[in-house]
C-alpha angles and dihedrals in degrees: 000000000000123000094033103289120130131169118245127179143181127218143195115189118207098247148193114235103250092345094114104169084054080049097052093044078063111047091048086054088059084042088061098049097043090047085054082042087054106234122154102199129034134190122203127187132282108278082354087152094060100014124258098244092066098122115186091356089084082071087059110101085206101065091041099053090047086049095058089042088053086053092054098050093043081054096058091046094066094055087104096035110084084213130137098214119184114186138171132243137138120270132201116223130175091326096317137090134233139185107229138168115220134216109216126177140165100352087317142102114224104191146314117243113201123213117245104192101067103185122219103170143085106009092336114094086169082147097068100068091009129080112187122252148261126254101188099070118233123192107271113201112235133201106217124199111293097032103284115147118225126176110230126187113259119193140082096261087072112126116190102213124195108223085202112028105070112226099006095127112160126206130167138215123173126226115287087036083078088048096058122085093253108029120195094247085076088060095043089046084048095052089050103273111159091186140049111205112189127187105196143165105196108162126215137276127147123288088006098109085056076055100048097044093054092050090057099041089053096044097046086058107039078057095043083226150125117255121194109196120190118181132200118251149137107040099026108112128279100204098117102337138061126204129198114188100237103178117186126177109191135188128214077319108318130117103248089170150343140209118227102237125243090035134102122221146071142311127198134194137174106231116201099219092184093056080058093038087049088042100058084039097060083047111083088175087060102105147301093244115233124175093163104151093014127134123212126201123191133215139162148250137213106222111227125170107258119210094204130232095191104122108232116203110240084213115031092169090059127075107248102216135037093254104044082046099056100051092042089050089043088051097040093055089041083054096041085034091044090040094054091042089061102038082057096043088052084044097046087227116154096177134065138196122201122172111240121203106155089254132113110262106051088044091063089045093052091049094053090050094053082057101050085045079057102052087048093059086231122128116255099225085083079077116095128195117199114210105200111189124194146142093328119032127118137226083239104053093032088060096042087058097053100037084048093057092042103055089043088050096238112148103249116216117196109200108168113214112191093098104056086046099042076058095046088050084062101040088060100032096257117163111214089213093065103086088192131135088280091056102050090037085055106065087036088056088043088056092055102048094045082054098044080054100051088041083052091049105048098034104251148118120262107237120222133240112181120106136219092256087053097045088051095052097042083239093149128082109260098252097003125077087346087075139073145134089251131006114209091183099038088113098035117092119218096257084054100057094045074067104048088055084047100059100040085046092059103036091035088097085210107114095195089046091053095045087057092045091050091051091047085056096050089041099103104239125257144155094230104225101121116071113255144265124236084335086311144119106270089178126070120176087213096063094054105039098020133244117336091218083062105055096040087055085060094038088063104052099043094046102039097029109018090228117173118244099255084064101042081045087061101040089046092055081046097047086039099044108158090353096082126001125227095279096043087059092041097056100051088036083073095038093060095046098043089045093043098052090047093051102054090103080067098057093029084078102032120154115251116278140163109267101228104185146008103296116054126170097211121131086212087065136351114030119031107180140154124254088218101053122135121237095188105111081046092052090045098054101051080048089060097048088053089058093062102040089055 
């Protein structure tokens, strides 16, 4: 349970239509289950202890009377359990008859929460047993196993709050409330629910589960919520309806999971209740909170370490599947393309100059220009990219260059620069036999400065080349590479370029072009400043500052999430497994940290450059920091985790 992380499910019993002690045998079997599975809160299905599809038989005291005696049994059967259950059945107040969905825990029932939206079109004549519900909770009175008698709150405006679980704040809604314009889960979000609970019976017609799994997705995340859906099945009546038991558990709009339809059983899913915490906290937008009229009703937890099953992407800057990839990456090159094609209409600027080295990131820079050269109408040929060969560079990446700005009709200009900085190195007293950070800053700063004054010359914009990995690391030269008049990968992480080349690589329909671009991708990465080995890179950028899958692993979930460093740590062992073991994580976690909080002078002053996702590092928008902060209790704490991993 620590870090934030709990384990929901959702359940559909196999049932007999009004039969609700048979019912009951079934859903503590599921409780069972869930509580060895080790959730702490489980949703069944609407009406789930007698069945929905009923019909007149809701008007039956018999059936009532035998559904309230079911809940308290079902309640008694959770005292050992350490599990939150809500489950539906119908409830006489006052002469009249409502559909609730009850929380019930440890022997105990929390409180019945009535639904407002009583449907009485299409195939559902609800109205016609069902009045719709309270909001304002009144005191129910509640007949407990062995006869005592308790007093519960009944009503919508009812929030379960854990007293030692931080942000796990539970409200419920039932079927058709998610359908209306303004559902009761707002409310509930508003108030400070964490988490939707919904007890439906939403039978099945085709294409409606494409509906159903949109309206949750959207409303888990225009909540920023959990949202935990179980739906009615097997057993229910098949007069006129089927349902499918098409349980769904959501987070802040993702599929967490899904149940496979026509089945019974349980899902289960791990929710992370500080991402969404940390969430509505970024979002300023995100309220005002108002729990004005709300009850809340508190309950408790056994904290038990939890091995998660939630699956963690290696790579969450990156699309998981082809499809998915192609349209992102399509998407990504039409924002950095459209964002430099209006930077050089407000300038008036017809010419552009991009530094070209073979490697990935100015290939991806100088693709994105010969787009936006596109969109503009104008020839491409008004593009220039500067080769600027030097100590390091290699006949590989040195063809590559060339052979890339041919075939995309680009004009290549070759301006050696060994000489002007063989003479810098004596101006300063630098001896070229010092490999040291003067001498690979020099030729980086020499570059810029070749390319400002072709881009002078020609009346033009520099391009730039350095990507969002490499900003966050400080992994560019202060005033070299780190500058230009407009950065088309400022906001793209390394992983995801990889991608980007990929993917032109693969839809471009130019078979030379693609061969370049594929050997590009297969070329190590490096920045070419030392002088090679055998004819080779000696340098590669991996085996200085770590694996780039790794840092933009942590880039993401400090940025995006401000996660401390114990929780990225364990994600991370989850994401890496036997990729990297624990040392391995820990050494370049630091690395990033200690490296991110010493660069900031670097992005503090970052040319301008279109944001493409979620996580950017500009000081005009997403990340205002101070060059001076301390990273001292971050570092402390992956230290610490080191300690007892040791």
């Amino acid at each position: 349970m620590e870090q934030g992380f709990i384990r929901v499910a959702a359940a559909t019993p196999g049932i007999a239509v009004a039969d609700p002690a048979h019912n009951r045998n079934q859903i503590e079997a599921l409780c069972r289950e869930a509580a060895a599975r080790q959730v702490k809160v489980l949703v069944f299905p609407e009406l789930c202890l007698t069945g929905y599809t009923c019909g007149d038989l809701f008007l039956q005291d018999s059936l009532l009377e035998a559904a309230r005696e079911e809940l308290a049994v079902l309640a008694d059967h959770t005292k050992d359990l350490d599990l939150l259950v809500f489950v539906g059945l119908p409830w006489m107040r006052d002469g009249q008859l409502y559909n609730v969905t009850a929380a019930v825990k440890d022997g105990q029932i929390l409180g019945l929460m009535p639904k407002t939206a009583v449907p009485n079109y299409s195939e559902f004549y609800e109205a016609r047993h069902f009045h719709p519900g309270n909001r304002v909770p009144v005191m129910e009175p509640v007949r407990m196993a062995g006869g005592i008698l308790d007093y519960v709150p009944m009503g919508t405006d009812i929030l379960f709050s854990c007293v030692n679980m931080e942000g796990l704040v539970i409200g419920a809604e039932i079927c058709e409330d998610l359908w209306i314009p303004v559902p009761p889960s707002c409310r509930h979000a508003l108030a400070g629910a964490t988490l939707i609970v919904n007890s439906s019976a939403s039978d099945e017609t085709t294409g409606k589960d494409v509906y159903r799994k949109e309206l949750l997705g959207n409303q888990s995340a225009r909540l920023v919520c959990g949202y935990i859906y179980a739906d009615a099945g097997e057993g229910e009546s098949t007069t006129d309806l089927v349902f499918a038991g098409h349980n769904l558990i959501y987070e802040n709009g993702t599929l967490l999971k899904g149940a496979k339809r026509f089945t019974t059983g349980l899902i289960c899913a791990d929710l992370d209740l500080e991402r969404l915490r940390n969430e509505r906290r970024r979002m300023t937008t995100f309220g005002p909170m108002d729990d004005q009229g709300y009850r809340k009703v508190a309950f408790h937890i056994g904290k038990t370490p939890l091995s998660l099953e939630r699956a963690v992407d290696p790579a969450p800057f990156v699309p998981g599947n082809r499809a998915d990839r192609d349209r992102r990456c399509e998407e990504i090159l039409s924002i950095q393309a459209m964002g430099l094609k209006k930077r050089l209409a407000h300038t008036g600027c017809r010419s552009a100059v991009v530094g070209i080295s073979g490697g990935l990131d100015s290939t991806l820079a100088l693709l994105v220009t010969a787009r936006a050269f596109d969109l503009q109408g104008e020839a491409r040929e008004k593009i220039t990219a500067v080769t600027m060969p030097c100590f390091g560079t290699t006949d590989r990446t040195y063809t590559n260059a060339c052979e890339l700005t041919k075939i995309l009709g680009a004009e290549l200009m070759e301006v050696d620069i060994k000489e002007a900085v063989s003479l810098h190195f004596r101006d300063i007293g630098q001896d070229p036999d010092d490999h040291s950070v003067t001498y690979e800053n020099s030729q980086a700063r020499e570059r810029t400065q070749v390319l400002m004054d072709i881009a002078n010359k020609r009346g033009g914009l520099v391009i730039g080349t350095g990507d969002m990995s490499e900003l966050a690391l400080g992994w560019a030269t202060y005033n070299g590479d780190h500058m230009s008049m407009y950065g088309v990968n400022a906001s793209v992480p390394k992983t995801l370029v990889r991608h980007l080349v990929r993917y032109y690589a693969d839809t471009c329909g130019d078979e030379k072009l693609s061969g370049i671009l594929r050997d590009i991708l297969d070329t190590p990465v490096s920045p070419e400043l030392l002088p090679p080995e055998d004819g080779k890179i000696s340098q590669k950028t991996e085996d200085i500052v770590g694996p780039y899958e790794l840092h933009d692993f942590f880039l993401y979930y400090i940025l995006r999430f401000g996660y401390r460093p114990a929780k990225i740590f364990r994600l991370a062992r989850k994401a890496f497994d036997g990729i990297y073991d624990e040392e391995t994580i820990l050494k370049w976690l630091e690395t990033f940290y200690r490296r991110f909080f010493s660069q900031q002078f670097k992005r503090s002053c970052l040319p301008d450059g279109p944001k493409v996702g979620s996580v950017a590092v500009s000081p005009r928008g997403d990340l205002r920091m101070p060059s001076d902060a301390c990273a001292r209790i971050w570092l402390e704490e992956v230290r610490q985790l080191g300690r007892r991993s040791s």
